[in-house]
C-alpha positions as CSV (number, residue, x, y, z in Angstrom):
1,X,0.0,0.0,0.0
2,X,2.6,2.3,0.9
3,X,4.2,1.2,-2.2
4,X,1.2,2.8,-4.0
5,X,1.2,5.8,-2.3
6,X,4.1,7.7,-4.9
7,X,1.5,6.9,-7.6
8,X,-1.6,7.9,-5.7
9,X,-0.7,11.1,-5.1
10,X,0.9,11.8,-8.7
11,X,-2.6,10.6,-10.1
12,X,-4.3,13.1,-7.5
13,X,-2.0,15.7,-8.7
14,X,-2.4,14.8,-12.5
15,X,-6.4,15.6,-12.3
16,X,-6.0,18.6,-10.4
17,X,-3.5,20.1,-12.5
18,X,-5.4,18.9,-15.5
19,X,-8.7,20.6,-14.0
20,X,-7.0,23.6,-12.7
21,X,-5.7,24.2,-16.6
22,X,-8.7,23.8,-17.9
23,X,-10.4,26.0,-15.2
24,X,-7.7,28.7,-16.0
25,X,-8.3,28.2,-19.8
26,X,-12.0,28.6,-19.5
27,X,-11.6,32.0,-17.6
28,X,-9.3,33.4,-19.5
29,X,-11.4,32.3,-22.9
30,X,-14.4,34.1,-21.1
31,X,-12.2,37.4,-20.3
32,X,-11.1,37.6,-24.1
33,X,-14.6,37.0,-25.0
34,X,-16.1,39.9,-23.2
35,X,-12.7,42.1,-24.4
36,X,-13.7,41.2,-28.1
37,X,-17.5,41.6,-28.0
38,X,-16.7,45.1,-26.2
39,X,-14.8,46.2,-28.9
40,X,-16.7,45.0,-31.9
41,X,-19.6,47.1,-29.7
42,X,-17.5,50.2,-30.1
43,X,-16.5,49.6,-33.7
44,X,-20.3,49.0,-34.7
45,X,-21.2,52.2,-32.6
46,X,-18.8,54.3,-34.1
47,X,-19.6,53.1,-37.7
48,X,-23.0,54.0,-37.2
49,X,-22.6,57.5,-35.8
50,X,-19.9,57.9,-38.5
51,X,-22.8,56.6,-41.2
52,X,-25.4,58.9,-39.0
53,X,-23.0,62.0,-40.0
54,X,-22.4,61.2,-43.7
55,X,-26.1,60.9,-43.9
56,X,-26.8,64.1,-42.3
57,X,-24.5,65.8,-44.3
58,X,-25.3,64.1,-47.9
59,X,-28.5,65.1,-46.9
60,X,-27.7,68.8,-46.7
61,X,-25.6,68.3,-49.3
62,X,-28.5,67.6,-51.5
63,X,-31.0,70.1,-49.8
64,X,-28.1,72.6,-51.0
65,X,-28.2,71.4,-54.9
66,X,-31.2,71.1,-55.1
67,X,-31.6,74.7,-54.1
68,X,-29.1,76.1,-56.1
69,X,-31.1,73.8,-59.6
70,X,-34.2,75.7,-58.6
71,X,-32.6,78.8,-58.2
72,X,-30.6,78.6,-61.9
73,X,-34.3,77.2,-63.1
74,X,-36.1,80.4,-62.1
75,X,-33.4,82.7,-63.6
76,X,-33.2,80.5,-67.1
77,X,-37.3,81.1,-66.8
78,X,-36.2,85.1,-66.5
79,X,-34.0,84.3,-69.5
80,X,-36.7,82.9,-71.5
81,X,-39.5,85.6,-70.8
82,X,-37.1,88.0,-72.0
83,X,-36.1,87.0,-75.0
84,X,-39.5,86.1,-76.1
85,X,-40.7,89.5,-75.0
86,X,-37.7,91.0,-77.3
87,X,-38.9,88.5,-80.1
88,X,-42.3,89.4,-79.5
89,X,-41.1,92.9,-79.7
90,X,-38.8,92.5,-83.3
91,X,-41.7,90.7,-84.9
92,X,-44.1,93.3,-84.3
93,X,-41.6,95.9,-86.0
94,X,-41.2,93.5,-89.0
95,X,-44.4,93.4,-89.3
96,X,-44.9,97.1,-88.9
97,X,-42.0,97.3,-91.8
98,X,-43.3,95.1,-94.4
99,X,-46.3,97.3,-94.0
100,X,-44.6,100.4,-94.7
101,X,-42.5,98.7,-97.3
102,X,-46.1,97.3,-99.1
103,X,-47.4,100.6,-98.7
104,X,-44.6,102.9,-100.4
105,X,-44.2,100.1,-103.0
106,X,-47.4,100.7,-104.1
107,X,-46.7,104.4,-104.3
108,X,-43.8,104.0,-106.6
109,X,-45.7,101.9,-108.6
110,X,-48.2,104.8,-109.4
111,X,-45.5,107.0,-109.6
112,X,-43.8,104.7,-112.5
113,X,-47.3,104.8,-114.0
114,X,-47.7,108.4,-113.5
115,X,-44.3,109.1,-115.1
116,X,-44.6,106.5,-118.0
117,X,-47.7,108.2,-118.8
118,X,-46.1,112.2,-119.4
119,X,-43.6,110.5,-121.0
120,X,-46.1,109.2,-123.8
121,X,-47.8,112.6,-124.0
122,X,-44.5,114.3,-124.2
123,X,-43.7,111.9,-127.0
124,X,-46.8,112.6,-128.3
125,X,-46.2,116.3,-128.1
126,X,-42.6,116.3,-129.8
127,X,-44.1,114.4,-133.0
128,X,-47.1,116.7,-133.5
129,X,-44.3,119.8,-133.1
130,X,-41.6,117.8,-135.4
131,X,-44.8,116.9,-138.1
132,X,-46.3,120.7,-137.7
133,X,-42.9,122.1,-138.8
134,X,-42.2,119.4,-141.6
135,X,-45.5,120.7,-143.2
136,X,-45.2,124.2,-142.5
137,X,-41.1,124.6,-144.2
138,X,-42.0,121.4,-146.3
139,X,-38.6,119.4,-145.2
140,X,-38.7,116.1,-143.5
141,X,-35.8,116.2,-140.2
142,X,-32.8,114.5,-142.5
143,X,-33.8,116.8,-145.0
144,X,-33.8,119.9,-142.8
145,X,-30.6,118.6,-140.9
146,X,-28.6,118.2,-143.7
147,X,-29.2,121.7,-145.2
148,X,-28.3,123.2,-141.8
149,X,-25.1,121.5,-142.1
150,X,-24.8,122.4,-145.4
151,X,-25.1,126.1,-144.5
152,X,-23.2,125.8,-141.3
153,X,-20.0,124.6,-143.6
154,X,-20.5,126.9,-146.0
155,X,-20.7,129.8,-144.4
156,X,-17.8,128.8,-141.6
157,X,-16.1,126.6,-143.5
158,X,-12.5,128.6,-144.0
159,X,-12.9,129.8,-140.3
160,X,-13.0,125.6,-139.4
161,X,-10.3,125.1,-140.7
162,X,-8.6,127.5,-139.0
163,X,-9.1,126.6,-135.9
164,X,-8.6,122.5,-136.9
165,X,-5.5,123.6,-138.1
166,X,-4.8,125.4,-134.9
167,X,-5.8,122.4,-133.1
168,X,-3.7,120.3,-134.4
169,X,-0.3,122.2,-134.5
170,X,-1.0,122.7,-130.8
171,X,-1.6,119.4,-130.6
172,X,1.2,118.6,-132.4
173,X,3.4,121.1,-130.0
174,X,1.8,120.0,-127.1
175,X,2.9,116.8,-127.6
176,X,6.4,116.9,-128.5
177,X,7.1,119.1,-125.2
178,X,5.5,116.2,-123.6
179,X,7.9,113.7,-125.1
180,X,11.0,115.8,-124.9
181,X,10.1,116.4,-121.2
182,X,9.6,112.8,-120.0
183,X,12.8,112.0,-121.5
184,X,14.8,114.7,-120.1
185,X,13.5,113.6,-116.7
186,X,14.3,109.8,-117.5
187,X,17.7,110.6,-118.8
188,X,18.3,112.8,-115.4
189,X,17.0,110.6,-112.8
190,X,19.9,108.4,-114.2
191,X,23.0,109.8,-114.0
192,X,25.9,107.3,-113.5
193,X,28.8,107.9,-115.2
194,X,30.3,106.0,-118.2
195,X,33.7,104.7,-117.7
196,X,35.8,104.6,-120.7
197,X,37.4,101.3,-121.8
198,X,40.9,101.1,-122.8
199,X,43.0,98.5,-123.9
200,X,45.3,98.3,-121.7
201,X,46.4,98.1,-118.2
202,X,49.4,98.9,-116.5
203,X,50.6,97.2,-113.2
204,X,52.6,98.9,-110.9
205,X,55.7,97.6,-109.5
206,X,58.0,97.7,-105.9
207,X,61.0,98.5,-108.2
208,X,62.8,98.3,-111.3
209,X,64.7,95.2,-110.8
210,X,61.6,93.0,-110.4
211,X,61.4,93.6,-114.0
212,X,64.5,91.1,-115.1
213,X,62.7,87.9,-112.9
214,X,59.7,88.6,-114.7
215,X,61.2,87.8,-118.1
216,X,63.0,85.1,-116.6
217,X,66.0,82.9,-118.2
218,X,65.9,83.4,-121.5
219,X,62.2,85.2,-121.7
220,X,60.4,81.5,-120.5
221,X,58.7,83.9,-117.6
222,X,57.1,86.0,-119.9
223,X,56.8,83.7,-122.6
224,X,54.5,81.1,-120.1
225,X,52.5,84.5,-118.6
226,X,51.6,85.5,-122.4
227,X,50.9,81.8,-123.0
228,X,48.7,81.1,-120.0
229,X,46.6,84.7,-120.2
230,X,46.5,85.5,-123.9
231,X,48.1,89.1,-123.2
232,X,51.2,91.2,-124.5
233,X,53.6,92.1,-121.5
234,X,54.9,95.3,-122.8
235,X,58.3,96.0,-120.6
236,X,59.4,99.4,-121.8
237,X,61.8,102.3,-120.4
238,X,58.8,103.3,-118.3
239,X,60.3,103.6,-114.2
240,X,58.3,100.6,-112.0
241,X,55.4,99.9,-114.7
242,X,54.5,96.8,-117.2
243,X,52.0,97.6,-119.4
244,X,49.7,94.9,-120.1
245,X,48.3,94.7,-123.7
246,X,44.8,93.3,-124.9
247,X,41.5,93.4,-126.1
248,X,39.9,91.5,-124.0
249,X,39.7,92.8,-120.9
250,X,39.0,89.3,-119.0
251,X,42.4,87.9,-120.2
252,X,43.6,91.5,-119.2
253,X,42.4,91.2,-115.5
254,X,43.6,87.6,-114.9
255,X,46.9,89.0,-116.5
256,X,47.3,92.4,-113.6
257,X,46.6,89.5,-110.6
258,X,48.3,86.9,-111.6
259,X,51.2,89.3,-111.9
260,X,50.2,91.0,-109.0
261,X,50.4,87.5,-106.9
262,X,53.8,86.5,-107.9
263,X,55.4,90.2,-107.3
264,X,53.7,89.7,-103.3
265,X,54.9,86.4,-103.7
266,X,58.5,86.4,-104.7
267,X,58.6,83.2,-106.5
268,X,58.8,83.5,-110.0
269,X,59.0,80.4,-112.3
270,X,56.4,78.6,-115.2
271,X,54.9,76.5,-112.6
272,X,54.5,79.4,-110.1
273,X,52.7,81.1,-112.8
274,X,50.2,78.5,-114.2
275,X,49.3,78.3,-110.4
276,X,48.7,81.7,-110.1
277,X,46.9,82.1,-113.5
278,X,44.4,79.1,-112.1
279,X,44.0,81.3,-108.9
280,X,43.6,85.0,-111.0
281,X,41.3,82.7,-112.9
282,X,38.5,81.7,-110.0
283,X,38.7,85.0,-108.5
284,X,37.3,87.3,-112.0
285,X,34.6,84.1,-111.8
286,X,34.0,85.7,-108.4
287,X,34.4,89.2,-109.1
288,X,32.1,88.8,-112.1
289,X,29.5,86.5,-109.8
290,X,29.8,90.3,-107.5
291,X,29.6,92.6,-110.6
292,X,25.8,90.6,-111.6
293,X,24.9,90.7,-108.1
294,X,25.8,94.6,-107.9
295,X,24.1,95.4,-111.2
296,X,20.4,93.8,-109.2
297,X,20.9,95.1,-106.3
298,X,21.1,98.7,-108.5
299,X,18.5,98.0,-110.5
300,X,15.8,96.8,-107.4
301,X,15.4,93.6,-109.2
302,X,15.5,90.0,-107.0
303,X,14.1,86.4,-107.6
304,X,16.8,85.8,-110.4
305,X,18.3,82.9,-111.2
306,X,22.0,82.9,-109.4
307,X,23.4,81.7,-113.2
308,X,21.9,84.3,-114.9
309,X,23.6,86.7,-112.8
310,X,26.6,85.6,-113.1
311,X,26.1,86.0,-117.1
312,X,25.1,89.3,-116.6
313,X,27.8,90.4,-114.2
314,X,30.3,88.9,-117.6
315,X,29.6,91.9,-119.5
316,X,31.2,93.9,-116.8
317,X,34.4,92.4,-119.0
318,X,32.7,93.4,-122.5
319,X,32.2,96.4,-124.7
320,X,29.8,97.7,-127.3
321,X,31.5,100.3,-129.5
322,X,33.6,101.8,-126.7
323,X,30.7,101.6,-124.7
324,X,30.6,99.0,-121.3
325,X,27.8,96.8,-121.7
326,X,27.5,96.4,-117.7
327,X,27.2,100.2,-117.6
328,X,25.1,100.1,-121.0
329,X,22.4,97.4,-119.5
330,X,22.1,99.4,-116.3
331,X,21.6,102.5,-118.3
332,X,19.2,101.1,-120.1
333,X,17.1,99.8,-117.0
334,X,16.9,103.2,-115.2
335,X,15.9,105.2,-118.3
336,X,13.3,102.0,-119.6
337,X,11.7,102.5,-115.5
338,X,11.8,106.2,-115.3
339,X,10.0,105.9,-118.8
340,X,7.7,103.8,-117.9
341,X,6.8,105.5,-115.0
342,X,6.0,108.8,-116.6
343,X,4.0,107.1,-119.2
344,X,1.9,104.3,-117.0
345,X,3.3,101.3,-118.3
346,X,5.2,98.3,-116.3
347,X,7.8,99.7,-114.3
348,X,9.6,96.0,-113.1
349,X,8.7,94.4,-117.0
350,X,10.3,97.5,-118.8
351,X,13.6,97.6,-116.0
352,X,14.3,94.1,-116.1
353,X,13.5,94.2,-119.7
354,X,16.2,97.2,-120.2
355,X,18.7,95.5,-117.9
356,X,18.9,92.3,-119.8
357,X,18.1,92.8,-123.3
358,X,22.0,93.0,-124.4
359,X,22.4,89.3,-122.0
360,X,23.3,87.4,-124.8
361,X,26.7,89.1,-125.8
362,X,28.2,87.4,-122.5
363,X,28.4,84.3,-124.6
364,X,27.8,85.2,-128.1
365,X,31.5,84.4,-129.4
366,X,30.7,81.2,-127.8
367,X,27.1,80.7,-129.6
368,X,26.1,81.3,-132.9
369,X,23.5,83.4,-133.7
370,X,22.6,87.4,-133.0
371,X,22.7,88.3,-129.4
372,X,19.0,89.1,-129.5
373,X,18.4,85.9,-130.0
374,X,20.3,84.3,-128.1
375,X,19.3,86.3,-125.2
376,X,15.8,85.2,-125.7
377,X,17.1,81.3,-125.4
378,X,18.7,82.6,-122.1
379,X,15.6,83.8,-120.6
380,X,13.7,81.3,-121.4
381,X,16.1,79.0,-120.0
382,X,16.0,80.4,-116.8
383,X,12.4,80.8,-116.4
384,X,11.8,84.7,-117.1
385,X,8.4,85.8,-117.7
386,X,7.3,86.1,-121.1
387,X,6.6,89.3,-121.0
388,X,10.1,90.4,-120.1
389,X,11.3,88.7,-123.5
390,X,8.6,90.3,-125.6
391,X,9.8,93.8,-124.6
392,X,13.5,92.6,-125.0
393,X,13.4,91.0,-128.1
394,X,12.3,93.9,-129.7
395,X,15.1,96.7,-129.1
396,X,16.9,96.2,-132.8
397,X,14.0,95.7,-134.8
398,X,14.3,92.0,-135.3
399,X,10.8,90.7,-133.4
400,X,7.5,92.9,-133.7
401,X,6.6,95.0,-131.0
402,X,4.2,93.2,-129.2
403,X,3.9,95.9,-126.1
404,X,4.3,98.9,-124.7
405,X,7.1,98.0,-122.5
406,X,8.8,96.9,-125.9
407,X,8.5,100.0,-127.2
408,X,10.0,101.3,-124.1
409,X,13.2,99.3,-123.8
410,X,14.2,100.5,-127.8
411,X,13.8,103.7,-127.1
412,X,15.4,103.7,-123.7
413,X,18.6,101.3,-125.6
414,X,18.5,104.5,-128.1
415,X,18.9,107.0,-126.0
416,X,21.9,105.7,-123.7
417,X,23.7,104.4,-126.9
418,X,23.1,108.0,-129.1
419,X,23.8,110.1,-126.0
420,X,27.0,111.7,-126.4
421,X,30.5,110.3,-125.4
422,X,28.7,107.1,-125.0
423,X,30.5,105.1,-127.9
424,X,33.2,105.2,-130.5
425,X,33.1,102.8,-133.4
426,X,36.5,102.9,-134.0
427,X,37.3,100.9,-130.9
428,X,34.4,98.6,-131.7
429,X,35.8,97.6,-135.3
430,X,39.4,97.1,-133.9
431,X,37.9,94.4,-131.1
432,X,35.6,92.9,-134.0
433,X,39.1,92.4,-135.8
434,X,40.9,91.2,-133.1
435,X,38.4,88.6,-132.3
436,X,37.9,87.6,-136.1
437,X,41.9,86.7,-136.5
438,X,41.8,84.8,-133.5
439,X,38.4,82.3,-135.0
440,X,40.4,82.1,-137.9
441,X,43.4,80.8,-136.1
442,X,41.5,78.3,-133.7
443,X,39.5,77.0,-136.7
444,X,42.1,75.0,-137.8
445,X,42.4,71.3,-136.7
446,X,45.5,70.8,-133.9
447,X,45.5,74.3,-132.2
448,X,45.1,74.6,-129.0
449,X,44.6,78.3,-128.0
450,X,45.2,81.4,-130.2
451,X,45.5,85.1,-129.2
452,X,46.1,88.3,-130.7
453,X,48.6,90.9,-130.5
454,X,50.6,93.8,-131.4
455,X,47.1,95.3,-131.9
456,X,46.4,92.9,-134.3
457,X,49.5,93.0,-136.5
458,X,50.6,89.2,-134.6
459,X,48.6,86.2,-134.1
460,X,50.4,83.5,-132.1
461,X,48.7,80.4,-132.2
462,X,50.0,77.3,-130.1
463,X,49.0,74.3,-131.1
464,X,49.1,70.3,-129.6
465,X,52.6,68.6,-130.2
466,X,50.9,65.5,-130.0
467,X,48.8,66.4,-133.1
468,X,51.2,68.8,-135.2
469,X,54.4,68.0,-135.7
470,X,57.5,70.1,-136.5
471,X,56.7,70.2,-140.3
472,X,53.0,70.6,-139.9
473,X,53.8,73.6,-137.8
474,X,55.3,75.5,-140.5
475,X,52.2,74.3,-143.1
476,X,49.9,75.2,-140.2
477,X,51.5,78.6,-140.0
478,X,51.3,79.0,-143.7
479,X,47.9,77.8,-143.9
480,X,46.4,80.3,-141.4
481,X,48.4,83.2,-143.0
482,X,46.7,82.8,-146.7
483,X,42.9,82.0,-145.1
484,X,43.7,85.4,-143.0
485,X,44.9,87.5,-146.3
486,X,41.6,86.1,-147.9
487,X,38.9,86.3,-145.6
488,X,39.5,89.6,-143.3
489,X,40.0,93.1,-143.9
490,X,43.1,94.2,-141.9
491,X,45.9,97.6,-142.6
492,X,49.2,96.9,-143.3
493,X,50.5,93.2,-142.6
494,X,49.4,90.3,-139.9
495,X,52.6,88.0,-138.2
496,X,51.3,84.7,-137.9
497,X,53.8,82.6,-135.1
498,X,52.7,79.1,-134.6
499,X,54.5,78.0,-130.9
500,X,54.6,73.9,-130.5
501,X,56.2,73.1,-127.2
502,X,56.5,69.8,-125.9
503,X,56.4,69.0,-122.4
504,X,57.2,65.8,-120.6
505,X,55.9,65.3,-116.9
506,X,57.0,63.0,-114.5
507,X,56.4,62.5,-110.5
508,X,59.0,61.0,-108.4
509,X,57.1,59.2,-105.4
């Protein structure tokens, strides 16, 4: 029994322990229980008073709304009685107006009726009278009309005349001051003066002895200058001057810079000078591109086609009789405008008609033809209006004149080529020689470039060694001596040179 005991009392202690924790577990269960339901109380009171006051203030919310819809409902009500009052209003005055309109409608209708019928009756009245005095003098009105007239003449016939006569020498008068006086005022709203063109230019130089490296070793300096530019370098006893000889003043120009560049430059050789003739070369390209762009901006004239400029700025570098076609063309323009002007006709048609009508001599010893029409090719090349080439085609006669502004531009062309000083024809017939002998020379097969000199008393033609040997040089010489003595007109005699020079090129790499 005691044996037992140990295990007696560890059951005893088992089930109390097990029914004490259970016990404990049940009150503490109950505790969370009320703790729980207490707070789910609070949340579900506070929802509801929260849901109480969202209510409650929807509910004004809506009370507001709803006030403001009725207020904006009465005041759109206003709105409307208004403008139906004003309609009601605007329709009684149309209708008030159509009735006044009806109403004096209808008067001028018995007016019109009224009038229509004294009209008749004075009708009426005039053919009675004209009837009544056809049987009282026996005439009919033709009749009676033409004796008047007959009478009229006869007795005032010498004194009409008179006074026609009068008329007409007034007339006459009147108009030839008119004429005289708009071209006075053209030719003095343009006065630009007209350079004279020579044909020749001198260069200056730093001193004497820079003349001697010029000519070089044995003249090949000045042999390859006159080569390269087509020029004469004329080195006389004149103190720190060449004289550069020419007729085209182009070559003339590239000559002065190139020998301008190789005096700043020092170096002075043949390939030192083909460099600089290539250089001289691109900048008259440039200064004629700025002599065309001068020449618009003059003349008020855009929108042209860059090209054409530059074609128009070449005859900066060509003469007409003496006369500088540059300075010609721009002459032309003013005097065409201010003509236009005082007689109502195109001002911008008859300026830019005046300022290109001579376009095609910048290439006319490149293309056949007269310039005039190959100035028209040019504009219509480069997208000029038509009417710009009617009234420039017409300034030598060749076209019809098909306007006014044509009319314009020949008379304008007229008076700046009769003015005087403005040309000399001598000078024109020596370049016209000049450039003859030189076609001659480059029609032949083999010849590379030809120019003139000596004012025209030496031709020196240089041909391809390649293609004319030795032998043919001296028949090519020959040749082009006896087709010069039969087809030009020339004083005294013409030196024909023909230069072959052979050349051989290598690089060492």
């Amino acid at each position: 029994m005691t044996a037992y005991l140990p295990f007696l009392v560890g059951f005893v202690a088992l089930v109390i322990g097990v029914f004490l924790g259970y016990y404990s577990r049940q009150t503490i269960a109950k505790k969370q229980e009320g703790s729980l339901e207490a707070r789910m109380s609070k949340i579900t009171a506070d929802a509801q008073a929260k849901a109480q006051s969202t209510l409650s203030q929807a509910r004004d919310k809506a009370a507001q709304i709803l006030e403001e819809v009725k207020r904006e409902e009465q005041e759109t009500k206003k709105q409307l009685a208004r403008l139906e009052q004003r309609l009601l209003k605007k329709d009684e005055l149309f209708d008030a107006r159509e009735a006044s309109y009806a109403q004096k409608e209808q008067e001028l209708q018995q007016k019109t009726e009224q009038v229509r019928a004294i009209k008749e009756n004075v009708e009426e009245l005039h053919n009675q009278k004209t009837k009544e005095l056809e049987r009282v003098s026996g005439l009919s009105v033709a009749e009676a009309k033409q004796e008047l007239f007959s009478n009229v003449e006869k007795d005032y016939k010498t004194e009409l005349y008179a006074h026609m006569e009068k008329l007409e020498q007034y007339g006459r008068d009147e108009l030839n001051a008119r004429a005289k006086d708009i071209v006075t005022v053209a030719v003095q709203r343009y006065a630009a003066p007209q350079t004279a063109e020579i044909t020749t230019t001198t260069v200056s130089l730093p001193s004497d002895e820079i003349k001697g490296r010029i000519i070089g070793k044995e003249g090949r300096n000045i042999k390859t200058l006159e080569k390269m530019t087509g020029v004469e370098l004329i080195i006389d006893d004149t103190p720190e001057a060449i004289v550069i000889s020419g007729f085209d003043a182009v070559r003339r120009h590239i000559a002065k810079l190139t020998l301008e560049k190789l005096i700043a430059d020092g170096r002075i050789q043949p390939a030192r000078i083909e460099e600089a003739v290539m250089k001289s070369k691109e900048e008259i390209s440039d200064k004629i591109r700025e002599a065309g762009e001068a020449a618009m901006y003059d003349a008020g004239i855009v929108g042209i086609d860059p090209k054409l400029v530059w074609l128009l700025g070449r005859l900066r570098y060509r003469t007409s009789y003496g006369q500088n076609v540059l300075m010609h063309s721009l002459e032309v323009c003013h005097i065409a405008g201010a003509l236009a002007a005082e007689i109502g006709a195109d001002v911008m048609i008859a300026k830019k008609s005046g300022l290109f009508h001579d376009i095609g001599k910048a290439i006319d010893h490149e293309v056949e033809g007269s310039h005039v029409e190959i100035g028209r090719n040019l504009l219509k090349k480069f997208g000029v209006s038509e009417d710009v080439i009617k009234a420039m085609q017409s300034h030598h006669e060749e076209y019809p004149y098909e306007t006014l502004e044509s009319r314009i531009v020949q008379a304008a062309d007229a008076i700046s080529a009769a003015r005087p000083g403005a040309r000399k024809d001598t000078l024109e017939n020596y370049i016209r020689r000049l450039s003859e002998l030189e076609q001659v020379a480059t029609s032949f097969v083999g010849v590379e470039k030809a120019y003139a000199i000596q004012a025209g008393r030496e031709v020196r033609v240089f041909v391809t060694p390649e293609t004319i040997d030795d032998l043919t040089a001296k028949t090519l010489a020959h040749d082009i001596a006896n087709r010069v003595q039969s087809d030009l007109q020339y004083p005294g005699e013409i030196k024909v040179v023909v230069i072959r020079e052979t050349r051989a090129i290598e690089y060492a790499r």
